[in-house]
C-alpha positions in Angstrom: 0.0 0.0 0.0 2.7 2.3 0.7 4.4 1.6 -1.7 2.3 2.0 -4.4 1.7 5.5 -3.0 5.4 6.1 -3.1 5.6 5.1 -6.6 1.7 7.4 -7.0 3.5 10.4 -5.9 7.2 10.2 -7.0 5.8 10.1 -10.4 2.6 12.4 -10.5 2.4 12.6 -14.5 0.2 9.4 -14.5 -1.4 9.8 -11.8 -4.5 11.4 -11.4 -5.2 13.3 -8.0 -8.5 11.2 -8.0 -6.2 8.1 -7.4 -3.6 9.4 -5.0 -6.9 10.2 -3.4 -8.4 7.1 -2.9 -5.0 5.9 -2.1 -4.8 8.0 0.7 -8.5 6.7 2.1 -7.4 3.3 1.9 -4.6 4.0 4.1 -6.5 5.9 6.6 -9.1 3.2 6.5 -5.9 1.1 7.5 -4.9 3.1 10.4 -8.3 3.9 11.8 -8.3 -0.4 12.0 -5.2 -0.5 13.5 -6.4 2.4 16.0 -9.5 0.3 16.7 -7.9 -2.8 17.4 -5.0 -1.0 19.8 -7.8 0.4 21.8 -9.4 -3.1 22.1 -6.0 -4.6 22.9 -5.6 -1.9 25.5 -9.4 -2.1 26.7 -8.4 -5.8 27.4 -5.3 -5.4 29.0 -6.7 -3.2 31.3 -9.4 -5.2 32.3 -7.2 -8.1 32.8 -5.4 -6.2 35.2 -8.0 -5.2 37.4 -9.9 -8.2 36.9 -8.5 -11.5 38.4 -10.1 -14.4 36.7 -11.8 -17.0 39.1 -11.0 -20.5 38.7 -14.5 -21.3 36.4 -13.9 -18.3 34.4 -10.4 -20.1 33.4 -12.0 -23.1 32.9 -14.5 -21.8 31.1 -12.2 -20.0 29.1 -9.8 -22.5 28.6 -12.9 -24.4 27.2 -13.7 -22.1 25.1 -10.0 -22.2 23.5 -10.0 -25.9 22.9 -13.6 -25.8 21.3 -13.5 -22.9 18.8 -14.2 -24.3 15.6 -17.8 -24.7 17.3 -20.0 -22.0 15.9 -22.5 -21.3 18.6 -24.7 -18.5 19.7 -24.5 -16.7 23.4 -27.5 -17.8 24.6 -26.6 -21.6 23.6 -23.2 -21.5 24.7 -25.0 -20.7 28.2 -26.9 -24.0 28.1 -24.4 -25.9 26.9 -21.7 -24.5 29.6 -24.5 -25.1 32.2 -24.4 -28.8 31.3 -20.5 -29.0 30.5 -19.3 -27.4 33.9 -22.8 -29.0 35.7 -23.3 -25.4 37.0 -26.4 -23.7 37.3 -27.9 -21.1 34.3 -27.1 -18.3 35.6 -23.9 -19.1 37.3 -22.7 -19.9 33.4 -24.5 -16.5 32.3 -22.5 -14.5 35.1 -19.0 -16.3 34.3 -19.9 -15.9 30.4 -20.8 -11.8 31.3 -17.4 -11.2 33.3 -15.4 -13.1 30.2 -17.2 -10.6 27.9 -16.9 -7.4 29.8 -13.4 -7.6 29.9 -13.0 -8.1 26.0 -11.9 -11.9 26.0 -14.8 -12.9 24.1 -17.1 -11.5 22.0 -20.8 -12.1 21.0 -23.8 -10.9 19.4 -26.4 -8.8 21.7 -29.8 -7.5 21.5 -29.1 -5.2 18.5 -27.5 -7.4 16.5 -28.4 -11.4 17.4 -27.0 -14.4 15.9 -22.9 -14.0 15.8 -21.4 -16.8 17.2 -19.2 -16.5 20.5 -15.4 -16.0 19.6 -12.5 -15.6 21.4 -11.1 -11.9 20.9 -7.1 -11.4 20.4 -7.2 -10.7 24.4 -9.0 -13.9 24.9 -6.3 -15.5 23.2 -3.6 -14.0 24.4 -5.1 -14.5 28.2 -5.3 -18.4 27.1 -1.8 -18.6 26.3 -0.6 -17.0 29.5 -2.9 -19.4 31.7 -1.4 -22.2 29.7 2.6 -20.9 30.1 1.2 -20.0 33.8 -0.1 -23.7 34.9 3.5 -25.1 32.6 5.3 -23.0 35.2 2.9 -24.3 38.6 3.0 -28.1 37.2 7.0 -27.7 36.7 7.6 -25.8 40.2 5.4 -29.1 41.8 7.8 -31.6 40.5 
């Protein structure tokens, strides 16, 4: 992308402005993604660091990790945690809620139904440091 802007504006005789132009709104498109996604990254961060994780909300997530390619709604994913983790309804709602409001997962909601439940970037990268985190206990109890 930069580059072809480079190459846009280092030789302006064929170029029209109309295409340095839309060059330039693909890039900011770019950046205002990468702004986005930093300020969920940070979002996350954050609330992993005021937020300490009980031991079902690692399981859970943890669970959620090892079963991704599943495609399944919020409100399903509730049941089927209820049954998985033999934990009451709302117990799974509340764990599921505390996972989302700190940007591990993500879901659909009232306004737009039907997205499946996905781990975010956060999410994963919590995953990963419970996994290196239990390597580290398990290794330490030997």
């Amino acid at each position: 992308m930069v580059e072809k802007l480079r190459k846009r504006l280092s030789d302006p005789s064929g170029t029209t402005s109309g295409e340095v132009h839309g060059t330039l709104d693909e890039v900011e498109d770019i950046l205002w993604d990468l702004e986005r996604r930093f300020s969920e990254l940070e979002r996350s961060i954050s609330a992993l660091a005021s937020l300490r994780l009980t031991e079902k909300q690692r399981r859970i997530l943890r669970w959620l990790g090892e079963n991704k390619e599943r495609e399944i709604v919020y409100t399903r994913l509730v049941d089927l945690i209820s049954r998985e983790f033999r934990m009451p309804k709302s117990t799974a709602r509340w764990n599921l809620r505390i996972l989302r409001e700190a940007a591990l997962l993500e879901a659909g909601d009232r306004r737009n139904k039907g997205l499946p439940v996905r781990l975010t970037e956060a999410g994963r990268i919590a995953l990963l440091d419970l996994s290196n985190a239990e390597d580290v206990i398990r290794a330490l109890g030997q």
